[in-house]
C-alpha positions in Angstrom: 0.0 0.0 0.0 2.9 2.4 0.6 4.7 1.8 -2.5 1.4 2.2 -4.2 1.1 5.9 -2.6 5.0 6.2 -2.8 4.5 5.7 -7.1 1.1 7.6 -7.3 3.0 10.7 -5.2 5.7 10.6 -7.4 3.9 10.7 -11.0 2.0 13.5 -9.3 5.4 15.5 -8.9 6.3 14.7 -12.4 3.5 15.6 -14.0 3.9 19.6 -12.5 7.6 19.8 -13.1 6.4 18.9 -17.0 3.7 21.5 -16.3 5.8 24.0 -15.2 8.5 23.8 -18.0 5.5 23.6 -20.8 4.3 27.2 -18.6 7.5 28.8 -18.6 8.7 27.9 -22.1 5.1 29.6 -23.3 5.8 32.6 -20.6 9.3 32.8 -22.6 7.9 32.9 -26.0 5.6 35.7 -24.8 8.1 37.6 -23.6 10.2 37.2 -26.8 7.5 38.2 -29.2 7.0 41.5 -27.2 10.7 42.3 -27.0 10.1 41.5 -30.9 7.4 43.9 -31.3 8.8 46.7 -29.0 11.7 47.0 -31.0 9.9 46.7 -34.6 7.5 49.9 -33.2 10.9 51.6 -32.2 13.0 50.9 -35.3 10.5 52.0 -37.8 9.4 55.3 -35.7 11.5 58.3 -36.4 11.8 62.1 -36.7 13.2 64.1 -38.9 14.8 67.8 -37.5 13.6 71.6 -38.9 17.0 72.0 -40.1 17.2 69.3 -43.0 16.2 66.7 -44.4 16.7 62.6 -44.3 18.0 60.5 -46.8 16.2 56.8 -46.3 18.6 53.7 -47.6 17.1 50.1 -48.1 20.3 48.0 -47.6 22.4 50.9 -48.7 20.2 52.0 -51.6 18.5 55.3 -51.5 14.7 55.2 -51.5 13.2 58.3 -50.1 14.4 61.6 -48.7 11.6 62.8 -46.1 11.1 66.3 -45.0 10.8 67.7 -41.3 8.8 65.6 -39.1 7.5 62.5 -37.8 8.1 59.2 -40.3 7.9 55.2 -40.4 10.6 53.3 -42.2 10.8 49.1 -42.1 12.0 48.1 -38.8 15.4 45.6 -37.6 17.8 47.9 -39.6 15.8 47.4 -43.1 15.4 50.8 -43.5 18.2 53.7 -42.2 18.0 57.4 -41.6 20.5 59.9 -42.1 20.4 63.5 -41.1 21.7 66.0 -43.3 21.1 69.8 -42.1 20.2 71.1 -45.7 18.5 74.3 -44.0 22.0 75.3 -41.9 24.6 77.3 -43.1 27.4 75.5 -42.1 31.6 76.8 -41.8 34.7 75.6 -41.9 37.4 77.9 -39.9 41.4 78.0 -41.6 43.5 79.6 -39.0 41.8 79.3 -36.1 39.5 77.4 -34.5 36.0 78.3 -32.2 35.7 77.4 -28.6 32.8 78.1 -26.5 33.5 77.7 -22.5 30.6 78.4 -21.2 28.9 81.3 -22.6 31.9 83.2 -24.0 33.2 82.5 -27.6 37.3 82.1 -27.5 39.0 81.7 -31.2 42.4 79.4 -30.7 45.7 78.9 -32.9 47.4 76.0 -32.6 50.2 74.2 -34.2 48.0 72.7 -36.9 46.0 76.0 -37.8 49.3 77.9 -37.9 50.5 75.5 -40.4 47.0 75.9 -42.8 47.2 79.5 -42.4 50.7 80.5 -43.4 51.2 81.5 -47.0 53.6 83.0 -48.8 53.0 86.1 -51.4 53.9 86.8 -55.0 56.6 89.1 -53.7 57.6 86.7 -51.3 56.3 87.2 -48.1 54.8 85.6 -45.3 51.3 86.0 -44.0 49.1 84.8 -41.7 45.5 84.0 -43.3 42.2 83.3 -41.4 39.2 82.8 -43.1 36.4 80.9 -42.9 34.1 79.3 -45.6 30.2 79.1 -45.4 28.2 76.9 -47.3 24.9 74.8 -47.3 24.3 71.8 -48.4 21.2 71.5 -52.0 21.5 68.3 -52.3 22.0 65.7 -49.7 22.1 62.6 -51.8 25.3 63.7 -54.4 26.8 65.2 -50.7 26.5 62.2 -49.2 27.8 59.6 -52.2 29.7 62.2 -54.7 32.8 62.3 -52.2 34.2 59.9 -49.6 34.8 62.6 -47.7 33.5 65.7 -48.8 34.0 68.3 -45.3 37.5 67.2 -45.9 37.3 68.2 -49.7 36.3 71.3 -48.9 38.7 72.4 -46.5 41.6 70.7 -49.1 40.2 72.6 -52.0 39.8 75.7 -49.8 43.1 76.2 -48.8 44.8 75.3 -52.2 42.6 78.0 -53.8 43.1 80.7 -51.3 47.3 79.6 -51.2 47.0 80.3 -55.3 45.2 83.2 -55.2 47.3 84.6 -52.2 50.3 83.8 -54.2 49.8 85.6 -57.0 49.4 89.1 -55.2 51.5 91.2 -53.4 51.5 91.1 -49.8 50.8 95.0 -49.1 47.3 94.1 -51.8 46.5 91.5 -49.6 46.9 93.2 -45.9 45.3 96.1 -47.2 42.6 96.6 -50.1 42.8 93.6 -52.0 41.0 91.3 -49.4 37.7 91.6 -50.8 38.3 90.9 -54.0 40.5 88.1 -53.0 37.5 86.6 -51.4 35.4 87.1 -54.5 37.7 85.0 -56.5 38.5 82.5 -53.8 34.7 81.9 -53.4 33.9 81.6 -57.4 36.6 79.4 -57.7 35.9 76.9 -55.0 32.0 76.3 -56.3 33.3 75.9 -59.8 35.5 73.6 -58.3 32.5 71.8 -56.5 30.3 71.7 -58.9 32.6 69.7 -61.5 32.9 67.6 -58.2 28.9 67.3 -57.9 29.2 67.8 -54.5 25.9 69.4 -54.3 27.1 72.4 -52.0 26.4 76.2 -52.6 29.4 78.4 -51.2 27.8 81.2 -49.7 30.3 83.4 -48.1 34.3 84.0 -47.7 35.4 86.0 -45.5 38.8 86.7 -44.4 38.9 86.6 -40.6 42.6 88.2 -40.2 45.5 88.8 -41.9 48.6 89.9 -40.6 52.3 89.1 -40.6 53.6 86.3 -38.6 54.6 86.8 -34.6 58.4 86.5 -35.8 58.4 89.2 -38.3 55.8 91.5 -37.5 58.8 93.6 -36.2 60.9 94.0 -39.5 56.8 94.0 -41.3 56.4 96.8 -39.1 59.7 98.5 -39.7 59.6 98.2 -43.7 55.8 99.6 -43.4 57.0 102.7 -41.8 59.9 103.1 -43.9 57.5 102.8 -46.9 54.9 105.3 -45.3 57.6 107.5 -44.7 58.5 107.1 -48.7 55.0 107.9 -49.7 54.8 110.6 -47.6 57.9 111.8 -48.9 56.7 111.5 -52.4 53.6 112.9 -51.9 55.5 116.4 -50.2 57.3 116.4 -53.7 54.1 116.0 -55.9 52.4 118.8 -54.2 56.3 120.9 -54.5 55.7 120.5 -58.1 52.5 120.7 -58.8 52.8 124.3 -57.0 56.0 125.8 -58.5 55.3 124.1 -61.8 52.0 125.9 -62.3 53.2 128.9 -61.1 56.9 129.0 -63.4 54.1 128.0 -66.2 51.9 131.1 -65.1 54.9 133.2 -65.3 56.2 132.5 -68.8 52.4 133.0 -70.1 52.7 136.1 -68.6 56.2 136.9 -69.8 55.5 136.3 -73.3 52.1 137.5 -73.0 54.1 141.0 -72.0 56.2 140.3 -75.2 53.7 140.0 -77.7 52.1 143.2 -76.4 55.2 145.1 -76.6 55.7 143.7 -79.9 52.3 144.7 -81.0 52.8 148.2 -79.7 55.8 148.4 -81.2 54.9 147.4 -84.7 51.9 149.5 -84.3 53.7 152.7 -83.5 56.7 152.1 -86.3 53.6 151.9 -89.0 52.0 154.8 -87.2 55.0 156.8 -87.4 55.9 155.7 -91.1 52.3 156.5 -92.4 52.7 160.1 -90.7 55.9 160.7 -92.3 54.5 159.1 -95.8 51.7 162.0 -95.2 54.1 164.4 -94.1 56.2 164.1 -97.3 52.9 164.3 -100.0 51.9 167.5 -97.5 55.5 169.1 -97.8 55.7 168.1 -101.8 52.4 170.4 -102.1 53.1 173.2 -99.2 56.6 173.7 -98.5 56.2 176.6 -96.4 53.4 175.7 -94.7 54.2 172.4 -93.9 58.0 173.6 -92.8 55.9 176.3 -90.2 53.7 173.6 -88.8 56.1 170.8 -88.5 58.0 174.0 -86.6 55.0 174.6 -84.2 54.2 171.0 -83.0 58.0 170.7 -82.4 58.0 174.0 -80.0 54.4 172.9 -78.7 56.3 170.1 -77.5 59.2 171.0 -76.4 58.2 174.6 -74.6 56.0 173.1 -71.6 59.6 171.3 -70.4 61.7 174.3 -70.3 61.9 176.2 -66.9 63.0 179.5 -68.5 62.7 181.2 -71.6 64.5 184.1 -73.0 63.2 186.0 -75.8 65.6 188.2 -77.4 65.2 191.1 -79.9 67.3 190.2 -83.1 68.8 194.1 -83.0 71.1 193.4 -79.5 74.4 193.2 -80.7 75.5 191.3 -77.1 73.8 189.9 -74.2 74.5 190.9 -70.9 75.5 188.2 -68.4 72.2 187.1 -66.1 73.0 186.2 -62.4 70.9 183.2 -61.2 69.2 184.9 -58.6 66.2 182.2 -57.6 69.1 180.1 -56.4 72.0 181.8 -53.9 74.1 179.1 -53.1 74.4 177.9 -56.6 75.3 182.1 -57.6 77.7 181.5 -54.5 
């Protein structure tokens, strides 16, 4: 009787351990179908930012490029999002480099920027270039498989324009007036340079940061711009010498031979004057004798009477003329 209860116990025991492993393998399933399901509703949910757009791939291939917003895609890695900010204008800093502790904005130079932002001029000097490109991004599908690498194109292609360009100026054009137009270029030359590329990138901006000579010569820079303001301004004191005793020696000979040619004219007036007188003088004398000879006598003493102090009129009878004293002027009588 006690075996028999012994056996009946121990079917009973077997029977619930076989229960309980049926239970816990269905309990297990359960469990694995939700973690399924979870992660399926996870995988295909996804939101896109304001700032660009997503490019969908289906086991690598491009299939869609969604807008801002909320999207499904197939789940488990089928289907995978990538952000590209097409709505940012993004930058790429030769030089230096942006650093925001806290709420302050710091620019830093380092070894490697110093290296990217030495260049050397047409006349052979050395300057120290910052500048800093700005683009966005039209296209995110030829920006993401046009290049390998395409921030590092930009940056290469960048800085071998700007080194050309630099190079073929002088390095007074490019410290002082020449740095807009050296960004005009620099910027049409890098999107031509892009778009042969098909990179799918608009440059929008170049702007030179700061130039300036390098810490180790901005000493002898300095010295050699004085010297050369002090040439200019030395120049510039002998333009205005000249272009004030120039004028003014030029003023002076107009007037000099204006003078001339007046006295020339006055001259040559007067000799015909005088030689048409005496032509009339001679047809009047030819025809009068007398009376010409009396009037040609007249206008000689008309002239010469007013400039004599005294006159002495003397009969033609007096045989001698008594001695006069000068008697207006003593000590000459003396």
């Amino acid at each position: 009787m006690s075996e028999q209860l012994e056996n009946y116990l121990s079917q009973l025991k077997q029977r619930g351990m076989n229960g309980m492993k049926g239970a816990g393998f269905r309990s297990a399933g359960i469990v694995i179908a939700l973690l399924i399901l979870i992660i399926a509703a996870v995988s295909s949910v996804y939101s896109v930012q304001t700032e660009g757009q997503a490019v969908i791939k289906r086991f690598g291939r491009v299939v869609a490029i969604k807008p801002p917003g909320l999207h499904l895609k197939l789940p488990f890695g089928i289907d995978r999002d990538y952000f590209i900010p097409t709505e940012r204008v993004l930058k790429e800093e030769f030089g230096f480099r942006t650093v925001q502790p806290g709420q302050q904005t710091q620019y830093r130079k380092n070894r490697d920027t110093e290296t990217e932002s030495l260049m050397l001029t047409g006349d052979l000097n050395v300057i120290d270039v910052e500048w800093v490109v700005q683009y966005r991004i039209l296209d995110p599908v030829k920006f993401m498989h046009r290049v390998r690498e395409p921030v590092d194109s930009i940056r290469d292609i960048s800085e071998a324009v700007m080194r050309r360009i630099v190079g073929n100026r002088l390095g007074s054009d490019v410290l002082t007036v020449g740095r807009v137009t050296i960004a005009a270029e620099v910027k049409g030359e890098i999107q031509q340079i892009l778009d042969s590329y098909e990179l799918g990138i608009s440059i929008e901006r170049i702007e030179l940061q700061d130039v300036t000579p390098p810490e180790t010569v901005k000493p002898a820079f300095n010295e050699v711009n004085e010297a050369r303001q002090q040439l200019e301004r030395l120049i510039n004191e002998a333009e205005k010498k000249r272009n004030q005793v120039i004028p003014r020696a030029r003023g002076e000979a107009d007037q000099t031979i204006a003078e001339a040619e007046a006295y020339r004219a006055e001259r040559v007036n007067q000799a015909k004057g005088e030689a048409a007188r005496f032509t009339e003088l001679v047809a009047a004398y030819r025809q009068s004798p007398a009376v010409t000879r009396q009037r040609l006598f007249i206008e000689m003493m008309n002239k010469v009477l007013p400039t004599v102090d005294k006159l002495y009129v003397v009969d033609e009878s007096v045989k001698g003329i008594l001695p006069l004293l000068n008697l207006t002027n003593p000590a000459e009588a003396r």
